[in-house]
C-alpha positions as a Python dict, from the first residue, in 0.01 Angstrom:
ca = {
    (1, 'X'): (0, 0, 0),
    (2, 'X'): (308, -32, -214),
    (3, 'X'): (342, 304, -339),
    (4, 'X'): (128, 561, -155),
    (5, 'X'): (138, 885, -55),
    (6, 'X'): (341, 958, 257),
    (7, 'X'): (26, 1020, 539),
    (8, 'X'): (86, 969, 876),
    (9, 'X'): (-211, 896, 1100),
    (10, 'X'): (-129, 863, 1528),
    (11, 'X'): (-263, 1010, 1820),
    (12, 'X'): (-157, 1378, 1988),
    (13, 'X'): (-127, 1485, 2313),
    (14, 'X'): (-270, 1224, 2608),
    (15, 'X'): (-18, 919, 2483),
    (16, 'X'): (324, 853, 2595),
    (17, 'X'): (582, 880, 2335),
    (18, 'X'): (706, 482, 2221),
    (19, 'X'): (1012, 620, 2131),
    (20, 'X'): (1069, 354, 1857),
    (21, 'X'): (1291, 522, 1627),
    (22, 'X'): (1052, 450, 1282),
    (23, 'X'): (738, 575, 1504),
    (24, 'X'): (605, 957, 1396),
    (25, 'X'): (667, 1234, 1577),
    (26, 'X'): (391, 1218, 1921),
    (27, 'X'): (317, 1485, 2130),
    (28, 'X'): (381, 1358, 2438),
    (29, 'X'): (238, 1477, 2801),
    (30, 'X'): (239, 1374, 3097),
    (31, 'X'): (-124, 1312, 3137),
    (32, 'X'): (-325, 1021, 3240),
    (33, 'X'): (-665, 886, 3185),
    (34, 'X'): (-940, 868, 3447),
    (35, 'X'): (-945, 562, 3672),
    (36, 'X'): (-1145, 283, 3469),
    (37, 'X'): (-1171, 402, 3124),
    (38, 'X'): (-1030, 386, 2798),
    (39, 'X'): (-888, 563, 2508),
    (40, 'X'): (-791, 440, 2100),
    (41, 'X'): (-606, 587, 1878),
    (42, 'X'): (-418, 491, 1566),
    (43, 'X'): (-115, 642, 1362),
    (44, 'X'): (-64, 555, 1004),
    (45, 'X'): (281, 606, 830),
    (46, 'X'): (406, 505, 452),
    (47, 'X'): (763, 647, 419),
    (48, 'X'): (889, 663, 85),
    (49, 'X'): (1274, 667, 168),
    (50, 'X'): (1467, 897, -31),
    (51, 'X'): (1857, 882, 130),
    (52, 'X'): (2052, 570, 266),
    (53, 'X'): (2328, 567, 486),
    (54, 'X'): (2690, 468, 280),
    (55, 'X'): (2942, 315, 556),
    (56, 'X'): (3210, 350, 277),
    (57, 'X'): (3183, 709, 283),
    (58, 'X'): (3042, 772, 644),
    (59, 'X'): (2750, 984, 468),
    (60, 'X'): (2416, 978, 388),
    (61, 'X'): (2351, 983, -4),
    (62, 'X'): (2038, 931, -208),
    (63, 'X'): (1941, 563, -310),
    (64, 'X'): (2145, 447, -599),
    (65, 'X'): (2012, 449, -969),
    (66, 'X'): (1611, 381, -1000),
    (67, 'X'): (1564, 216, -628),
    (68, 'X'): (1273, 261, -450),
    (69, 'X'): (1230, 153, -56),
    (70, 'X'): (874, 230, 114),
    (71, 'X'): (733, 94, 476),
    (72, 'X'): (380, 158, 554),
    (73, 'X'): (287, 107, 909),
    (74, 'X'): (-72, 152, 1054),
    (75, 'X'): (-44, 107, 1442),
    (76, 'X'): (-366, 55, 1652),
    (77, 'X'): (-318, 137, 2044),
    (78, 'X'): (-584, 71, 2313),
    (79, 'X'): (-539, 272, 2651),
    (80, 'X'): (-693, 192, 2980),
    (81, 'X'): (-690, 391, 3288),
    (82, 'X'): (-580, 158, 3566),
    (83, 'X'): (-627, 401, 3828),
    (84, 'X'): (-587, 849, 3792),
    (85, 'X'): (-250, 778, 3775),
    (86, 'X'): (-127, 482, 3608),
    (87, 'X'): (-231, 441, 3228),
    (88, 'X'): (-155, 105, 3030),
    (89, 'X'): (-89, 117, 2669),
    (90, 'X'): (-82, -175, 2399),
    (91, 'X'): (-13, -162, 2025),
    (92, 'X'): (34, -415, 1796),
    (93, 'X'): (143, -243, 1431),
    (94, 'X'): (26, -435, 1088),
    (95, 'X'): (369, -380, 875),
    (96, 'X'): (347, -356, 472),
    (97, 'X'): (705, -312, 310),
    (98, 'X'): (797, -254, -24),
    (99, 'X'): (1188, -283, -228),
    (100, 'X'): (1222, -252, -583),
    (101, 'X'): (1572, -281, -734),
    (102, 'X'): (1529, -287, -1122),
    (103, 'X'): (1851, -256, -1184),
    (104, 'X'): (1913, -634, -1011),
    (105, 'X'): (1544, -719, -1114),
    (106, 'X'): (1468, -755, -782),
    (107, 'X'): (1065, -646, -672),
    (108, 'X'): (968, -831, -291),
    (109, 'X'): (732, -721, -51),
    (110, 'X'): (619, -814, 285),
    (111, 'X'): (307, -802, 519),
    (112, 'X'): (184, -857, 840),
    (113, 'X'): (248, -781, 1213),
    (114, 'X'): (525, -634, 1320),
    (115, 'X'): (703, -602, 1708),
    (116, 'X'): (418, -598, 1996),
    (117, 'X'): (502, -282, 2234),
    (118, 'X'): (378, -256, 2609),
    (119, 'X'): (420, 97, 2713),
    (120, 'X'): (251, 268, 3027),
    (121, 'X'): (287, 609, 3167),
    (122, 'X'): (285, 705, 3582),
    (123, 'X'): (208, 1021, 3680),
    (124, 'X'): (413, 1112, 3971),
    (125, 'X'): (333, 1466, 4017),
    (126, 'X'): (81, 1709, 3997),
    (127, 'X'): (72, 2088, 4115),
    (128, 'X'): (-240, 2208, 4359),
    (129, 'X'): (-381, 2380, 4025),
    (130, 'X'): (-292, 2118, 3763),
    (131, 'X'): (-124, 2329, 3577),
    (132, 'X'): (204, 2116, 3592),
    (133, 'X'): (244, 1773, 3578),
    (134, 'X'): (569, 1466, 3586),
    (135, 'X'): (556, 1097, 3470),
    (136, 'X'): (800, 802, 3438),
    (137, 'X'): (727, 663, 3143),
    (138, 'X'): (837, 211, 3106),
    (139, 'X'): (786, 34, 2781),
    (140, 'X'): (863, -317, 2609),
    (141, 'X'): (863, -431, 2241),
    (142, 'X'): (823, -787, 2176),
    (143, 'X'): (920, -954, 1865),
    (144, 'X'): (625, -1102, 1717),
    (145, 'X'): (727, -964, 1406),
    (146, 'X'): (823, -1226, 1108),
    (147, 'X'): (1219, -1183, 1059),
    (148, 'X'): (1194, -1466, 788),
    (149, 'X'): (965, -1252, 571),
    (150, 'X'): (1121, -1182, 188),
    (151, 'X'): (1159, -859, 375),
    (152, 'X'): (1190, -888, 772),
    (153, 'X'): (903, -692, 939),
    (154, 'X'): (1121, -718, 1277),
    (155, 'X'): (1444, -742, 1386),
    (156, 'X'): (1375, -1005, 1632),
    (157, 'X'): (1484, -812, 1945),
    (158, 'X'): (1365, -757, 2264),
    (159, 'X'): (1391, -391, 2353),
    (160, 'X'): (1332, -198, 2660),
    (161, 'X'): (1259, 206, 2712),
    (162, 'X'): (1269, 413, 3001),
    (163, 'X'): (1199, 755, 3020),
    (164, 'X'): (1041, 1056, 3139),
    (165, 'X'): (815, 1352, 3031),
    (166, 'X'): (705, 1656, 3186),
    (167, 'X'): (403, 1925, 3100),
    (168, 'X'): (306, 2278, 3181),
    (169, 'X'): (7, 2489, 3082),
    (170, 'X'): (-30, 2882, 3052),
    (171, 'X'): (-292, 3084, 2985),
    (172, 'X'): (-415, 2845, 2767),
    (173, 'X'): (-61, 2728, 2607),
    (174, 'X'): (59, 2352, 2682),
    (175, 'X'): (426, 2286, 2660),
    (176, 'X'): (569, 1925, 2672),
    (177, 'X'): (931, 1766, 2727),
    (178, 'X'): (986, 1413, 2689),
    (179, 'X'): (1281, 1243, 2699),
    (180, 'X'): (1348, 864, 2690),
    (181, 'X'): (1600, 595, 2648),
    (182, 'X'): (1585, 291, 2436),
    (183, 'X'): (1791, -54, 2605),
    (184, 'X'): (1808, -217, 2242),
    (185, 'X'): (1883, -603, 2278),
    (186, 'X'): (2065, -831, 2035),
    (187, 'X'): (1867, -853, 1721),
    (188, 'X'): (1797, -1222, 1477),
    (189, 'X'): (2121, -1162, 1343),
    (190, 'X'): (2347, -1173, 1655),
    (191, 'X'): (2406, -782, 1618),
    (192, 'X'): (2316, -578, 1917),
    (193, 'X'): (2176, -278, 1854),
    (194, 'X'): (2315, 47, 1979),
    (195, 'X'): (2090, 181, 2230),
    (196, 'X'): (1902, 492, 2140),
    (197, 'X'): (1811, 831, 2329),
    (198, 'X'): (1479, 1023, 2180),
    (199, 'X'): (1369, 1350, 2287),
    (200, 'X'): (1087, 1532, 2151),
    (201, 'X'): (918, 1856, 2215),
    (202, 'X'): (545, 2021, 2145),
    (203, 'X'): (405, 2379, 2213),
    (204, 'X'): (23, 2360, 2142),
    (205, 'X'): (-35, 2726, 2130),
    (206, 'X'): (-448, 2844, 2135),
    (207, 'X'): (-637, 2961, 1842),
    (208, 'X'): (-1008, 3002, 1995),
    (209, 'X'): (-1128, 2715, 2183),
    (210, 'X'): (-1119, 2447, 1978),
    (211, 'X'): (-807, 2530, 1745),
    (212, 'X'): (-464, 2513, 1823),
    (213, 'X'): (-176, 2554, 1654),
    (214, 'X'): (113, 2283, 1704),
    (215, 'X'): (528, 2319, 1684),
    (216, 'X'): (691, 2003, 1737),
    (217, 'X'): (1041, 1921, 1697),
    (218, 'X'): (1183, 1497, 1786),
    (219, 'X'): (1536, 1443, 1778),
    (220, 'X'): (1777, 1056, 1785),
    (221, 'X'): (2103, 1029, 1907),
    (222, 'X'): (2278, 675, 1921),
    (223, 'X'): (2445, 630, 2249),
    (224, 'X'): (2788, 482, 2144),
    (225, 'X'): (3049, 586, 1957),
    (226, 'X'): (2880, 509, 1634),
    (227, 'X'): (2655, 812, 1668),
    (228, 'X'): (2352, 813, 1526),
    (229, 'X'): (2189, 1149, 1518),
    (230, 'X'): (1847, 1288, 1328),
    (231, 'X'): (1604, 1542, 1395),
    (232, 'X'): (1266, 1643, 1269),
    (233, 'X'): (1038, 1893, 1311),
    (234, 'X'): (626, 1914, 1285),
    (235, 'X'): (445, 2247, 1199),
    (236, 'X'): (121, 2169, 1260),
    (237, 'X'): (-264, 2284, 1369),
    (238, 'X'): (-504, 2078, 1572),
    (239, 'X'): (-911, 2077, 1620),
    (240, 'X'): (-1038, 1902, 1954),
    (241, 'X'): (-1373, 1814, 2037),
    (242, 'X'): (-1582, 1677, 2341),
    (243, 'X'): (-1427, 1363, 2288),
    (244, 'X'): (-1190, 1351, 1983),
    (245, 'X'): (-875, 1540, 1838),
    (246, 'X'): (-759, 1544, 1501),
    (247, 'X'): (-437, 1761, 1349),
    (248, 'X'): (-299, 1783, 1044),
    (249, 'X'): (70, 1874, 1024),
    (250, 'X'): (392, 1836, 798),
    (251, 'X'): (669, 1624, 900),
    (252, 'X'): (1053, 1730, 778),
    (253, 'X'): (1365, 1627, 855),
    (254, 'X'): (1599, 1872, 965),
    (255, 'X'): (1901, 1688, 1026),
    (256, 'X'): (2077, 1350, 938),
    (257, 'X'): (2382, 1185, 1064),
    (258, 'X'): (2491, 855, 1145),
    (259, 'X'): (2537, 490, 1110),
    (260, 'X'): (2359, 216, 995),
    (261, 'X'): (2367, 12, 1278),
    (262, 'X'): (2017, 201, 1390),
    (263, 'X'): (1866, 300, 1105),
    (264, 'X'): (2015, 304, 733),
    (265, 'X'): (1693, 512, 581),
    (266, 'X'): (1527, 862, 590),
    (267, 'X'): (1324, 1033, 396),
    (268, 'X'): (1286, 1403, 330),
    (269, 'X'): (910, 1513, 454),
    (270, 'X'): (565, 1384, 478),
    (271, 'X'): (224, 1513, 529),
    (272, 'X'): (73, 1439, 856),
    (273, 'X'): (-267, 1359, 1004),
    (274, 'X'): (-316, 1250, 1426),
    (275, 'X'): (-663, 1122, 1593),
    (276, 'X'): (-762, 996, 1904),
    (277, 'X'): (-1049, 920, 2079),
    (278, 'X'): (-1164, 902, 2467),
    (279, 'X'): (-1459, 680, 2637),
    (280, 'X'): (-1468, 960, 2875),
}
């Protein structure tokens, strides 16, 4: 896991977006599950980090001499359909990180589980045809994560989100805006965290009946005056069938700006593959 190729595997279009800033970008809907059932789906992500964040300079420059960072995340999720309109999430990520220095001689890695997040959707409105649907989206993420690890695979805060996402389908098009807000508490270190506002948007546009293409776009902004600010956008083509969806799509980023105190790292682009399956 310590050098791989940057794949992304997560689910598409039924989940709520977790809004964690590190997570892929999700096409999140305001959709539900039926009443008693359930739903898995999984995203994998190994981000080889190619720019760091210099406070000296208030810039973002590439990592210094022959440094290489990578964090590989695979993040199972189990849905279940508490009634048509409340859905409960729960995902517990298995964390693999990577840091080699050879300039300091300095190689360390870490594994294990990282932060536990609790994140269910309620629908709260539906039109007569179904064409156009609102939820309020809640969400939790508990540090379970070792912050003692040669590298920390959390940051030992409790964290909070809030948020809401709304969907519309047309002739056969789905559009999707989802918008939360991230109540970061103080992390191991004593350092509170600037809270964080995500937004992310997906057009699924119809090939035939079971392709479709996908444009995606997620952007971060920091919500103090350390402004943190990144955007990326996702290209991308999808194949559903009776009960499974898979897409494959490339991940860029667009746009960097910002301060440390949310995320020091980026890197420039990775391939991307979603799945998800229903027991329905």
């Amino acid at each position: 896991m310590k050098h791989g190729a940057n794949v992304l595997v997560l689910l598409v279009l039924l989940a709520a977006s977790s809004g964690v800033q590190s997570a892929p970008i999700v096409g999140a809907s305001a959709n539900t599950i039926p009443e008693g059932t359930f739903m898995v789906d999984g995203w994998f992500l190994v981000r080889d980090f190619t720019w760091a964040y210099e406070n000296s300079s208030e810039s973002w420059t590439t990592l210094p001499g022959n440094t290489s960072e990578t964090a590989t995340t695979f993040m199972p999720r189990l849905y279940y359909g508490l009634n048509d309109w409340l859905t409960l999430r729960l995902g517990v990520p298995i964390e693999d990180r990577y840091r080699d220095r050879p300039e300091y001689d300095d190689s360390r890695s870490s594994t294990g589980f990282g932060d536990l997040i609790f994140d269910p959707k309620i629908r709260v409105y539906e039109s007569e045809d179904g064409d156009t649907r609102a939820a309020l989206l809640m969400g939790v993420r508990v540090p379970t994560g070792d912050t003692e690890a040669d590298i920390a695979l959390s940051d030992g805060s409790t964290d909070v989100m809030i948020g809401a996402v709304a969907t519309h389908n047309s002739g056969g098009a789905s559009g999707h805006v989802c918008v939360t807000h991230w109540l970061n508490g103080e992390n191991e270190w004593g350092f509170d965290v600037p809270d964080l506002w995500v937004g992310t948007l997906t057009l699924e546009v119809p090939i035939d009946e079971s392709w479709k293409l996908l444009w995606e776009a997620k952007g971060y902004a920091g919500s103090e005056d350390a402004t943190y600010r990144r955007i990326y956008a996702c290209p991308g083509i999808s194949w559903s069938g009776e009960r499974t969806t898979v897409g494959v799509s490339a991940l860029v980023s667009a746009y960097r700006d910002g301060d440390t105190a949310v995320s020091p790292y980026d890197f420039d682009w990775a391939p991307c593959l979603r799945v998800y399956y229903r027991f329905f």
